[in-house]
DRENROMAR-754759 format. One record per residue (C-alpha): residue in three letters; residue number from 1; z, x, y. Coordinates in pm, 1 decimal, always signed. Layout:
N
ALA	NUM	Z	X	Y;
...
***
This chain:
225
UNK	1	-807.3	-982.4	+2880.0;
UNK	2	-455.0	-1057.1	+2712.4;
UNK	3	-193.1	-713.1	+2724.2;
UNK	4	+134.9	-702.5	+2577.6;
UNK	5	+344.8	-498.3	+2788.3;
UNK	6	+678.2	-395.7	+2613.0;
UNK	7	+898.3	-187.7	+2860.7;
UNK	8	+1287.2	-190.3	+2888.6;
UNK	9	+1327.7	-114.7	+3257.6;
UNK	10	+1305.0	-413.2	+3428.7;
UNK	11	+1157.1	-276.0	+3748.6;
UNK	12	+891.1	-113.7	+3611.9;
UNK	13	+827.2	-409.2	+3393.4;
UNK	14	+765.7	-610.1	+3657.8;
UNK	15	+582.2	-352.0	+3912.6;
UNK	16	+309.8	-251.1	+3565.9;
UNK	17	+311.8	-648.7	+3512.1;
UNK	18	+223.5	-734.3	+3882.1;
UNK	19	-18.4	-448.9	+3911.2;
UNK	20	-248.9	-567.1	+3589.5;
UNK	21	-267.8	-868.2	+3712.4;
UNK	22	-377.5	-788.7	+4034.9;
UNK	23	-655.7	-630.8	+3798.3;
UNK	24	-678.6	-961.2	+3616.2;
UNK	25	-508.5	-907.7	+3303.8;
UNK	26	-308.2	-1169.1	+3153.9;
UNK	27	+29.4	-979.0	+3031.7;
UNK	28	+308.0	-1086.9	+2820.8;
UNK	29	+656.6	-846.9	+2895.4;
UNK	30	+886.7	-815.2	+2602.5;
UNK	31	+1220.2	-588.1	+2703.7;
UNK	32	+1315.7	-412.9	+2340.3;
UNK	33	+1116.1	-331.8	+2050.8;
UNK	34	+1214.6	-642.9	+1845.2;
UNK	35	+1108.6	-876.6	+2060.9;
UNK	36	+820.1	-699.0	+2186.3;
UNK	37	+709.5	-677.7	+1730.8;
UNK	38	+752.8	-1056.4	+1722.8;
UNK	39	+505.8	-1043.5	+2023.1;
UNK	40	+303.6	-862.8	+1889.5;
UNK	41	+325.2	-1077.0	+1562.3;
UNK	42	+282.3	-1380.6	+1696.9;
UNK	43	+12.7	-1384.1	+1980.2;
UNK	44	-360.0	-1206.0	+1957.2;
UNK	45	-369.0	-918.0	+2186.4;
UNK	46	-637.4	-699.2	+2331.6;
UNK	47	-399.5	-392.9	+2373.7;
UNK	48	-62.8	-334.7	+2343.3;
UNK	49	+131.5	-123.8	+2592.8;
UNK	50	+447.1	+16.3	+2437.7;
UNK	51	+729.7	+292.0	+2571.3;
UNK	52	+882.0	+470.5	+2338.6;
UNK	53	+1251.3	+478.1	+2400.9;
UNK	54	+1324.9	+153.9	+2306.1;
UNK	55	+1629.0	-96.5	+2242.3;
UNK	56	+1664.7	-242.7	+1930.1;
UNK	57	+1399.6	-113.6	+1740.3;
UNK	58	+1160.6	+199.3	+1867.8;
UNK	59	+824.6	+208.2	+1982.6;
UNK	60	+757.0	+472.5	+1681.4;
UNK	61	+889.0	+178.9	+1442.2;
UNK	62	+733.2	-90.3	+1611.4;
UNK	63	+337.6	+56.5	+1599.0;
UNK	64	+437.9	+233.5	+1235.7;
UNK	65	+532.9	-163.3	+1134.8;
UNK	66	+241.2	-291.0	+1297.8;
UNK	67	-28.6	-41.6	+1131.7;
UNK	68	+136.2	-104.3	+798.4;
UNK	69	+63.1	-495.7	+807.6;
UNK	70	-241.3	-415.8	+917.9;
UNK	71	-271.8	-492.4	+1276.9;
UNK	72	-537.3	-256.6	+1422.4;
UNK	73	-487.2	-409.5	+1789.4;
UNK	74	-557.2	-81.5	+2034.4;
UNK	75	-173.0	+38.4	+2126.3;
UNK	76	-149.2	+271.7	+2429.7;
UNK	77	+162.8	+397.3	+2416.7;
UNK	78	+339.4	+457.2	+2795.1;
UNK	79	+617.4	+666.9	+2754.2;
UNK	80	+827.3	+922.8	+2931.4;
UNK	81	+830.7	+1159.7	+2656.5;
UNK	82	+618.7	+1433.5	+2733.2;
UNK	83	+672.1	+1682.7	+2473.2;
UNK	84	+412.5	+1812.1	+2272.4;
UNK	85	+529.0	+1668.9	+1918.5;
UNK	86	+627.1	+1361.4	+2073.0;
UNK	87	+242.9	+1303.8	+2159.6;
UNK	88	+194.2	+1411.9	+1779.0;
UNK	89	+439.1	+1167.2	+1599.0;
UNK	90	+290.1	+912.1	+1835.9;
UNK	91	-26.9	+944.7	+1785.8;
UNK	92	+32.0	+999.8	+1412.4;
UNK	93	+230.3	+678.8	+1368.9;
UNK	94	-67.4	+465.4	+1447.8;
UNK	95	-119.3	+543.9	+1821.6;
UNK	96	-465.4	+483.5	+2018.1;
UNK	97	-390.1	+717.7	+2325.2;
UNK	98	-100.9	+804.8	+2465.8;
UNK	99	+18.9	+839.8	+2845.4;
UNK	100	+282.4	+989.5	+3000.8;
UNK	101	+562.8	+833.5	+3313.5;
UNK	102	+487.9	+840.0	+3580.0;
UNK	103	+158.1	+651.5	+3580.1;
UNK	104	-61.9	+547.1	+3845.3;
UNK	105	-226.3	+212.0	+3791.0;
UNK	106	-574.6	+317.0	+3842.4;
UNK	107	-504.7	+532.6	+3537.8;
UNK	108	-350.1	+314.9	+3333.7;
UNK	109	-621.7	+22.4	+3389.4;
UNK	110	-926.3	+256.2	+3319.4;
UNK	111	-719.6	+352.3	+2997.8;
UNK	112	-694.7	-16.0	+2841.2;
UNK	113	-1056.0	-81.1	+2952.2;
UNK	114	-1163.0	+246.6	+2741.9;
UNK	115	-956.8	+132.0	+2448.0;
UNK	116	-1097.1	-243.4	+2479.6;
UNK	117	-1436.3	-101.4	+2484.9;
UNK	118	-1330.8	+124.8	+2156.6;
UNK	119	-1241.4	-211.3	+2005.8;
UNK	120	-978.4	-234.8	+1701.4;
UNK	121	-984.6	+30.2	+1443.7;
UNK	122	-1037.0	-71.1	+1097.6;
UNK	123	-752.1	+5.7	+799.1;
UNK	124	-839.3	+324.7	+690.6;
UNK	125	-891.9	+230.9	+312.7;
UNK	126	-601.8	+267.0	+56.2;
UNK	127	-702.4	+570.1	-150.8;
UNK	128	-633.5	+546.8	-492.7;
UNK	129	-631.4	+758.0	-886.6;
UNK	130	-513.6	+548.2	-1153.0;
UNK	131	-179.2	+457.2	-1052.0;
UNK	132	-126.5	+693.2	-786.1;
UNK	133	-222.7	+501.4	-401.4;
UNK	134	-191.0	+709.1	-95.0;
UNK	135	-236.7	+499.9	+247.8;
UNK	136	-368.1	+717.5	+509.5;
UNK	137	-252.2	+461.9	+775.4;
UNK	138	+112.4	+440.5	+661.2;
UNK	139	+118.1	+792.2	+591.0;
UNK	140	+290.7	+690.6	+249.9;
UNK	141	+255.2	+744.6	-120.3;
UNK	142	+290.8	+564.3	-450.9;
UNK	143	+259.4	+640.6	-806.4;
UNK	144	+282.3	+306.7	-967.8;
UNK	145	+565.4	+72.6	-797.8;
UNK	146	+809.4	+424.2	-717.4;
UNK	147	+746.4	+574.8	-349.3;
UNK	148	+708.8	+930.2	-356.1;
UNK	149	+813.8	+1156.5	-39.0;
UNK	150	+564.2	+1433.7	+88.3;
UNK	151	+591.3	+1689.8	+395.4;
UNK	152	+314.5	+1680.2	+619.7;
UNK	153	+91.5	+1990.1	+433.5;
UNK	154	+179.0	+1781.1	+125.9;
UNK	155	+51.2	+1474.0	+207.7;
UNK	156	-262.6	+1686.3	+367.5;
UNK	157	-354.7	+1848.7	+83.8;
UNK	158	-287.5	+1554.4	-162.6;
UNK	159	-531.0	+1363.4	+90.0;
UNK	160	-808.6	+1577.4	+78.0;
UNK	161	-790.3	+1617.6	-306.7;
UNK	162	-754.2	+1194.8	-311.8;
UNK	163	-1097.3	+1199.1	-104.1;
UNK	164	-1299.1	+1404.4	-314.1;
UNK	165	-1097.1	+1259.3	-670.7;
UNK	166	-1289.9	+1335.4	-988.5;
UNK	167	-1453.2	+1661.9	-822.8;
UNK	168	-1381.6	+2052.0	-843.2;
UNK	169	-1290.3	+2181.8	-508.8;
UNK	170	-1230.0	+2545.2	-434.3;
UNK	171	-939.5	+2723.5	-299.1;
UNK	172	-1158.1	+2875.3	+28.0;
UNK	173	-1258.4	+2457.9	+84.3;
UNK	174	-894.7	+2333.4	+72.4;
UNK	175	-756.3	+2660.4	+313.5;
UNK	176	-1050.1	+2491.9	+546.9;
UNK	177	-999.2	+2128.3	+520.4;
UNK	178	-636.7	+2126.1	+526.0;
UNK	179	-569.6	+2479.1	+734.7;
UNK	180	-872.8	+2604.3	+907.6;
UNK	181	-1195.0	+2779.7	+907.1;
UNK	182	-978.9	+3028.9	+1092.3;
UNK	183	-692.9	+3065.6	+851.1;
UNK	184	-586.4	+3423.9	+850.3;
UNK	185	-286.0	+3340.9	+650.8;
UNK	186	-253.7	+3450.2	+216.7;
UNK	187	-490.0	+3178.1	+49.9;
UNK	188	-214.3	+3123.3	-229.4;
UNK	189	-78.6	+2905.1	-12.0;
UNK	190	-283.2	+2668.9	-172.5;
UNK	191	-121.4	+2723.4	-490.3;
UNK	192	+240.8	+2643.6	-360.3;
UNK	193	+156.3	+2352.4	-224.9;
UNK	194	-15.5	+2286.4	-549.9;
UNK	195	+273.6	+2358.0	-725.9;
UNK	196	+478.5	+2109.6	-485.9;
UNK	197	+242.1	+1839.4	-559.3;
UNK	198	+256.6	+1856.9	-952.2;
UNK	199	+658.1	+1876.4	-912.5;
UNK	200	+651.9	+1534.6	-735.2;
UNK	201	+341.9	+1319.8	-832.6;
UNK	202	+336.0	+1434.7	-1204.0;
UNK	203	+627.5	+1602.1	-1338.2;
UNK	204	+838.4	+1333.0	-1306.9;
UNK	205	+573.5	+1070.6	-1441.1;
UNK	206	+475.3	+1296.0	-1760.9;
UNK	207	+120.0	+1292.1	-1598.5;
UNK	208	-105.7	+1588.5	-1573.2;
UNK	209	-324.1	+1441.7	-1276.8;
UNK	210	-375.1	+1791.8	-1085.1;
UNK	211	-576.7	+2009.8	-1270.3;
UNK	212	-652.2	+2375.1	-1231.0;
UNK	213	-983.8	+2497.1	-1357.6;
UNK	214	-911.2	+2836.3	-1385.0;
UNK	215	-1222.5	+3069.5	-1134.7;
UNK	216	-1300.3	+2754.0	-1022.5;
UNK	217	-1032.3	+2589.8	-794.3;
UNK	218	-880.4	+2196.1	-858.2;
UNK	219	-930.0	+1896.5	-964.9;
UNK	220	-766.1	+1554.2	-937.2;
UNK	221	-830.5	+1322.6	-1229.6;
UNK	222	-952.1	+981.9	-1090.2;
UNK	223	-734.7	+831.1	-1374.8;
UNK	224	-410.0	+965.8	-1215.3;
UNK	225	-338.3	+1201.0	-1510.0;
***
């Protein structure tokens, strides 16, 4: 079983490197984030291993990169970061599982082995309305060749409208895809975020591809307005 291991402390390079291949791994060690994306580029892997806090180019860029060219190789990322939204933006970058310093070797081995068992994901496929792509992997949308930037919600709620494209859904079935089932919040919400949506992926194309059907909730036109 081939691991990349890319880790910019030199000690604990060596001590994770020694360990998995006590365990029988065969590991490649790249020290910065450029290096360890050529790697990654270059060679077949079975998982990746990859810190965070990175030289050169961070372990956030260097899965993000990696998930947009479509490489689905399982990444555990290894990192010192413990914070809550840390384990978020990793695992939202492209992340199979994530693992926090110190870690003990029996850990970390029975980790991979669950990931290599999971196997590589597939691309999540590009969703698409005419002209108007959004790539759940990337986290990114297009409306023809222009790039358009969404906050989280935004990119939520276009998503679920994107998955159900060409069909009426309801106000009560957004608050619950996108929200919760729980959502004690005002349910108008849904109409600001609406309202953000058509400022951003039609206004400034002269398209019309959201569609409110009034006493029945939205629509988005699988032409792409």
């Amino acid at each position: 079983m081939r691991v990349l291991l890319v880790e910019d402390e030199p000690r604990l390079a060596d001590a994770m490197r020694r360990g998995l291949q006590a365990e029988g791994f065969a590991v490649d060690v790249a020290g910065d984030g450029v290096d360890g994306l050529w790697y990654a580029r270059e060679h077949d892997y079975d998982v990746i291993l990859l810190d965070l806090m990175l030289p050169g180019m961070s372990g956030y860029r260097v899965c993000g990169t990696l998930r947009a060219e479509g490489d689905w190789t399982p990444i555990l990322m290894v990192t010192a970061k413990d914070g809550e939204w840390d384990q978020v933006e990793g695992l939202d970058t492209g992340a199979d599982d994530y693992l926090i310093k110190p870690v003990r070797l029996p850990v970390l081995v029975a980790r991979i082995r669950a990931l290599v068992r999971r196997g590589a994901r597939e691309r999540p496929a590009v969703l698409e309305a005419g002209d108007l792509r959004l790539d759940p992997a990337t986290r990114s949308v297009q409306r023809g060749s222009r790039s358009i930037a969404l906050t989280s919600r935004e990119f939520a709620v276009l998503e679920f409208l994107m998955r159900r494209v060409g069909t009426v859904v309801t106000k009560t079935e957004i608050l619950g895809g996108v929200w919760d089932a729980d959502f004690e919040g005002d349910p108008n919400i849904v109409e600001v975020y609406v309202a953000h949506l058509r400022a951003k992926i039609d206004r400034p194309f002269d398209r019309a591809a959201l569609q409110t059907l009034r006493g029945a909730g939205y629509r988005l036109a699988s032409d792409g307005g």
